[in-house]
C-alpha positions as CSV (number, residue, x, y, z in Angstrom):
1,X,107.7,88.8,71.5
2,X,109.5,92.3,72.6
3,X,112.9,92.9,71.3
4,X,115.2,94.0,73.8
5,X,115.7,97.2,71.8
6,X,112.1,98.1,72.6
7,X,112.6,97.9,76.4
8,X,112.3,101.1,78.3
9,X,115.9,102.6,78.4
10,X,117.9,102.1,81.1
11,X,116.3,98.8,82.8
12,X,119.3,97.0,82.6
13,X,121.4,99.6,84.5
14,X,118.3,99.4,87.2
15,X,118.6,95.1,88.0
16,X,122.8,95.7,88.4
17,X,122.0,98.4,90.3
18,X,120.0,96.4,92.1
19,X,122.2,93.5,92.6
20,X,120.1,90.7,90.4
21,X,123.4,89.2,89.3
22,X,120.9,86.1,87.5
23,X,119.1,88.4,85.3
24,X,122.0,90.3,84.3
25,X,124.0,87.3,83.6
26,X,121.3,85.9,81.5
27,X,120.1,89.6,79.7
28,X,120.8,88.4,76.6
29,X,119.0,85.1,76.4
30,X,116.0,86.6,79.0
31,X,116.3,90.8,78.4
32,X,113.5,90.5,75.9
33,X,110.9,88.9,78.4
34,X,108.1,91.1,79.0
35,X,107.7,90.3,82.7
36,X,111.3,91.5,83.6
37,X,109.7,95.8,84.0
38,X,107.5,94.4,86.4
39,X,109.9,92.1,88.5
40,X,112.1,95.0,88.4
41,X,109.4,97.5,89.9
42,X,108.7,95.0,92.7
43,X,112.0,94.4,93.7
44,X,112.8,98.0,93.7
45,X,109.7,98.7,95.4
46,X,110.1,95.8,97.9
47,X,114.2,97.2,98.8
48,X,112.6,101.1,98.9
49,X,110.1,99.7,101.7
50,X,112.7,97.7,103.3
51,X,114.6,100.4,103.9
52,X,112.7,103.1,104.9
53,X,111.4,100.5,107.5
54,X,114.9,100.0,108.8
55,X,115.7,104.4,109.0
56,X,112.5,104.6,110.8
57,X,113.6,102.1,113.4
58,X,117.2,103.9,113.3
59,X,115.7,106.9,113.1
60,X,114.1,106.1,116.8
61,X,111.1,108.5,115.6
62,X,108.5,106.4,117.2
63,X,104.6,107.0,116.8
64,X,103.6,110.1,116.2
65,X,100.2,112.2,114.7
66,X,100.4,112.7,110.8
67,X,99.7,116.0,110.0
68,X,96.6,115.7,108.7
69,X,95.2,114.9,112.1
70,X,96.8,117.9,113.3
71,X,94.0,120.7,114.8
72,X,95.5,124.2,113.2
73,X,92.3,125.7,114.9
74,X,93.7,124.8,118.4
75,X,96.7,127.2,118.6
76,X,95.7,131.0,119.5
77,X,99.5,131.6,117.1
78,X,100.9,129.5,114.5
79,X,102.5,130.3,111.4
80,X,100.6,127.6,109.0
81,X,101.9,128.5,105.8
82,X,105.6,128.4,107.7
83,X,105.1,124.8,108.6
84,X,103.5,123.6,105.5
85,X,106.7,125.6,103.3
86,X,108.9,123.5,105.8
87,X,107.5,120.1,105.6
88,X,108.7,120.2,102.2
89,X,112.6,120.3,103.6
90,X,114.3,123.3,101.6
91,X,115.5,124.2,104.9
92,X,117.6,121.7,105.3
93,X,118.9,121.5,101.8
94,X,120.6,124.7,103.0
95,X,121.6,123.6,106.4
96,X,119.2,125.6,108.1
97,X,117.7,124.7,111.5
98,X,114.4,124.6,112.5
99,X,113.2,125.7,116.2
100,X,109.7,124.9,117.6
101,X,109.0,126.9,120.5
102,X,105.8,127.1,122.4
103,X,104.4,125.7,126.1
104,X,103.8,122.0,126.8
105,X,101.5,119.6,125.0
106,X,101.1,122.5,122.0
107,X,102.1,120.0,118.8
108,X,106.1,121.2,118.9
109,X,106.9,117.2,118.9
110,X,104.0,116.2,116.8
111,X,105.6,118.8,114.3
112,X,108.9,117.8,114.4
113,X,108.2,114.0,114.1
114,X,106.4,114.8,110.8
115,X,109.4,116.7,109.5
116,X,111.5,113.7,110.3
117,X,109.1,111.6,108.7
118,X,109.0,113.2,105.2
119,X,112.9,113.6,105.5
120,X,112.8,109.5,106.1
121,X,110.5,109.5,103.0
122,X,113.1,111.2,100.7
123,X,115.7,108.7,101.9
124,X,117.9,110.5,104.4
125,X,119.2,109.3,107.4
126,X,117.4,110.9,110.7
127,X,118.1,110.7,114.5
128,X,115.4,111.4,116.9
129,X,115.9,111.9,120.5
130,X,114.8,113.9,123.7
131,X,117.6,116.4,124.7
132,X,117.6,114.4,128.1
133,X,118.1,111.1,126.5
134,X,120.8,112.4,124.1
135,X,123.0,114.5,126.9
136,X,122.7,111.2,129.3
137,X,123.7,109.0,126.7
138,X,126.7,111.0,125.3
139,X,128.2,112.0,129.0
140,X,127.6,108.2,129.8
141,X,130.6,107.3,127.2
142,X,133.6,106.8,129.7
143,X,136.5,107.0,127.3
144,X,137.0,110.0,124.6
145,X,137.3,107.6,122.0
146,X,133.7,106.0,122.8
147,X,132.2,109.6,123.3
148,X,133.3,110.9,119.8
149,X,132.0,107.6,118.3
150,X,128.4,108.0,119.9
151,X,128.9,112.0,119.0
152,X,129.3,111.2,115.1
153,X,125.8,109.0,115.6
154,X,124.3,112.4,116.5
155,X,126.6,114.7,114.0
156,X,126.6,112.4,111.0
157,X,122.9,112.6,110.1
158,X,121.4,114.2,107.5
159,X,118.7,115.8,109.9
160,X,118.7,115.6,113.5
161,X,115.8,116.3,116.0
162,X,116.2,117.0,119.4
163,X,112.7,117.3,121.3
164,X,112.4,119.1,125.0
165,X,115.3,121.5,125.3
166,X,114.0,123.3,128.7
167,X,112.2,121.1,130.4
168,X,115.1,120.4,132.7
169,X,118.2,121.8,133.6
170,X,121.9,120.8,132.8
171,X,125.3,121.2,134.1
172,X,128.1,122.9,132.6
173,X,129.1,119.2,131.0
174,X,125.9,118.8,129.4
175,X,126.1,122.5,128.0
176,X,129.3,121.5,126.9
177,X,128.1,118.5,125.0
178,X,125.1,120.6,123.4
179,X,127.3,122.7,122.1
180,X,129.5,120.8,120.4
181,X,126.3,118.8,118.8
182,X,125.3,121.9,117.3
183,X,128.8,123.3,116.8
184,X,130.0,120.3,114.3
185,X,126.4,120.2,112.7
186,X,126.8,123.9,111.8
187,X,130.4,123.1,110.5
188,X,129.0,120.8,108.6
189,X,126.0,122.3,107.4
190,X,123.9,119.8,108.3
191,X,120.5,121.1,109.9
192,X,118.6,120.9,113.5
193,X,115.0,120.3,114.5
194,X,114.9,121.4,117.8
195,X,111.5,121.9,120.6
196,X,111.6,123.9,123.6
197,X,109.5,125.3,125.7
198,X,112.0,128.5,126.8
199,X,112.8,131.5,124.5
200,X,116.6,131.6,124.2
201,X,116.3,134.5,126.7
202,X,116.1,131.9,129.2
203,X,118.2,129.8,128.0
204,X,120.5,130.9,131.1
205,X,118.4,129.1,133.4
206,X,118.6,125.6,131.3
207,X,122.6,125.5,131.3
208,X,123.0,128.1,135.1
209,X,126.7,129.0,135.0
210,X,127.5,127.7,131.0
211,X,130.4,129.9,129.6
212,X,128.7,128.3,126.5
213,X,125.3,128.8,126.1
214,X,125.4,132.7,124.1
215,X,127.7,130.9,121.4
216,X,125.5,128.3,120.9
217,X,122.2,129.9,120.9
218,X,124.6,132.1,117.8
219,X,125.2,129.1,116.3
220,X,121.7,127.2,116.5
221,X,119.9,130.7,115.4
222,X,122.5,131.9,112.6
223,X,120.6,130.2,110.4
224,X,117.1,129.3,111.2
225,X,113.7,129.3,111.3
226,X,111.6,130.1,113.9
227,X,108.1,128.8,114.6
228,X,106.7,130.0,117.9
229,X,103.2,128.6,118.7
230,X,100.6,130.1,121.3
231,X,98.0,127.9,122.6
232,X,96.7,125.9,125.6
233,X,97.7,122.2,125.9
234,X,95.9,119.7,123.6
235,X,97.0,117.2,125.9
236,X,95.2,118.7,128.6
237,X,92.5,119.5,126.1
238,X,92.2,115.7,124.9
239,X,92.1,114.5,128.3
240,X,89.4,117.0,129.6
241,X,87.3,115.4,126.4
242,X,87.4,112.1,127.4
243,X,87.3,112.4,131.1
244,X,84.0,114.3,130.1
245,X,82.8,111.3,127.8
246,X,83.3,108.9,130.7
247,X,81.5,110.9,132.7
248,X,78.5,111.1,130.1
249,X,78.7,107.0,129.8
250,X,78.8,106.5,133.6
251,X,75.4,109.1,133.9
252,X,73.9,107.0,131.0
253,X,74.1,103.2,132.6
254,X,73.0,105.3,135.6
255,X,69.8,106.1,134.1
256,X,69.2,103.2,131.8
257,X,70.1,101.3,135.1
């Protein structure tokens, strides 16, 4: 029989951190049982899968292409070695923002996704959301008090991703609430993964006649990184490829036929 003095160090702290009241009630008549490691693993294992389960679902992340069904030989431009140095999330150790820019249907959201993915993985809270989505939902709060409690859902996160800036245009309002997403996130230190398809050159046209927009392009880009990707659409791409397979299947039965 084990003594409990052989047991690894520290497994009691881990079932009280845990919450297994029973076990730690009982450590002195059961501490010694050679099966406790392993319950201990599973539970811990068990919570750890629980909960990333429940971020993702908070996170709103959705389905998305793991990078290691990403096609680097599809873009004409990418920095490679950029994205692979980010996915490992120094950047936003330092509060430092990420901005994916590039045409439609290039991979900007399929790299984003992946970002918040591994940032899920080490156990931070995410928020994922389309610009569109995010700017209807806060300027859809009829009270101040109800704004700046869905504003703290989008400013409280440890990483925040906010996919399609550009692909439509805003008021002043919703330049106004952009910028004071990014403003208290940059107070804060708290980083930005952020798509468009417009160089911030032409951001002018996204927010027409926002007093805002040069302060908070300052603020996004004071500390960032920059990945700008050249290619045609995959999307496009993928579709061409399988409108051309069903055509291949149709000319088949025709000729078996």
């Amino acid at each position: 029989m084990t003594s409990p003095k052989s047991l690894p160090e520290g497994l009691r702290a881990r079932v009280q951190a845990l919450g297994l009241h029973g076990l730690d009630a009982n450590w002195a008549q059961i501490g010694h049982e050679p099966w406790i490691e392993r319950l201990v693993d599973l539970e811990d294992a068990e919570r750890r899968r629980r909960s990333l389960e429940r971020r993702i679902k908070s996170a709103r992340l959705g389905r998305f292409r793991a990078m290691t069904d990403f096609d680097w030989s599809w873009p004409k431009k990418i920095d490679r070695e950029l994205v692979e140095e980010l996915m490992g999330l120094d950047f936003a150790e330092h509060g430092t923002n990420v901005v994916l820019l590039g045409p439609n249907g290039v991979g900007k959201t399929t790299l984003a996704q992946n970002l918040a993915h591994q940032a899920l993985l080490r156990g931070w809270t995410v928020r994922c959301t389309t610009a569109s989505d995010m700017l209807h939902d806060l300027g859809a709060q009829e009270t101040t008090r109800a704004r700046t409690a869905r504003l703290r859902q989008y400013t409280n996160a440890k990483l925040l991703l906010i996919d399609e800036v550009g692909y439509l245009s805003y008021d002043t309002r919703y330049a106004d609430l952009l910028f004071e997403v990014i403003t208290r996130r940059y107070e804060q230190s708290r980083s930005v993964v952020l798509t468009t398809n417009k160089p911030f050159g032409e951001w002018g046209q996204v927010f027409p006649n926002a007093a805002c927009v040069v302060t908070l392009v300052d603020r996004l880009m004071h500390r960032a990184e920059i990945v700008t990707i050249e290619a045609e659409s995959y999307r496009l791409h993928e579709a061409t490829e399988r409108a051309s397979q069903r055509a291949k299947k149709k000319t088949g039965k025709r000729l078996e036929g």
